[in-house]
N, C-alpha and C positions, 0 to 999 in steps of 0.2 A: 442334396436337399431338394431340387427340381426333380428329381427324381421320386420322391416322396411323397411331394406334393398331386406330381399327375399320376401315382397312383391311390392317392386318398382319392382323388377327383372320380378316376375310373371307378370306383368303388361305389363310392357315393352316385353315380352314374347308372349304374347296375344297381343297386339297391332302390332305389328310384324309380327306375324300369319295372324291376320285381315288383315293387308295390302298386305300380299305378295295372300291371297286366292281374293282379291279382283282386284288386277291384275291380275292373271288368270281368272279370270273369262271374265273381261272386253276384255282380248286376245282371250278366247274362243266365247265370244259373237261375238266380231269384225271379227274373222274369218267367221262363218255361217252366218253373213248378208253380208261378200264377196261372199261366193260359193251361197247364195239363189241370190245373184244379177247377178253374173255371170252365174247363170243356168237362170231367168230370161230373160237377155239379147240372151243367145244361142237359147232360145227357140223363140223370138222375131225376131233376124236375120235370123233365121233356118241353123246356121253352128251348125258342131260339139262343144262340151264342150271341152276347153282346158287337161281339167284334162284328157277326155276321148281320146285325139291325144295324148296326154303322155305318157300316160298307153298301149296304142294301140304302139306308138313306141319302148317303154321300150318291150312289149312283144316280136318283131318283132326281135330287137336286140340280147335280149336273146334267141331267136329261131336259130338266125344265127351263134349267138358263140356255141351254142349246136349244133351244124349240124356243125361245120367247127370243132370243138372237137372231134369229132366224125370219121373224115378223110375218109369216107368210109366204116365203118364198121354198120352203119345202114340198113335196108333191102331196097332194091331200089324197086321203086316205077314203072308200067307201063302204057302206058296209055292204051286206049279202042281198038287203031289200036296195041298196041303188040311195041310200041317202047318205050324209055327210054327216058326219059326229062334228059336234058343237066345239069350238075353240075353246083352252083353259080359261080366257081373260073374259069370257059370255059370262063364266060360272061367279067370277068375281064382286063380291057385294062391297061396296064403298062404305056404306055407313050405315048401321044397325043399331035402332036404340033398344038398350036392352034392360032398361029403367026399371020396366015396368015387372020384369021375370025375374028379378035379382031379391035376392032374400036379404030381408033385414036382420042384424045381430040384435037381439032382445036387449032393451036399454035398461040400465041397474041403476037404483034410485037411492 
């Protein structure tokens, strides 16, 4: 009877296996006919690839928090005329009122 039981067990065990490697796999397949369809399509409208505006953002970010980590102690930079380009945090506006530019929604009576 022990006998029986540790091989239902093995079975059930491998059965198990099979199904969880066979959704994997079906997730891995389903993923690369999204990225072949969506590289497809970029190349078709001729925009950038999402993946590739992502990646390109994530870098840009992490470029800015290393430079603003940094507070100055980086080597600065000059241009060709001998002057120094302006720090990010110069470019930075605190508070803008924009009251006066913003469009009203027509009021229904």
């Amino acid at each position: 009877m022990e006998f029986i039981n540790r091989l239902i067990g093995a079975l059930f065990r491998i059965v198990l296996m099979l199904t969880g490697l066979v959704f994997v796999a079906g997730l891995m397949l389903l993923a690369i006919t999204a990225l072949a369809l969506s590289l497809l399509w970029s190349l078709i409208t001729g925009k950038r690839h999402p993946v590739t505006m992502v990646w390109s953002r994530f870098r840009q970010t992490q470029d800015a928090v290393w430079r603003a980590s940094q507070g100055g102690r980086t080597r600065t930079e000059t241009r060709a005329d001998g002057s120094s380009p302006r720090r990010a945090a110069d470019d930075v506006v605190d508070v803008e009122d924009i009251s006066a530019t913003r469009i009203k929604p027509p009021q229904d009576h």
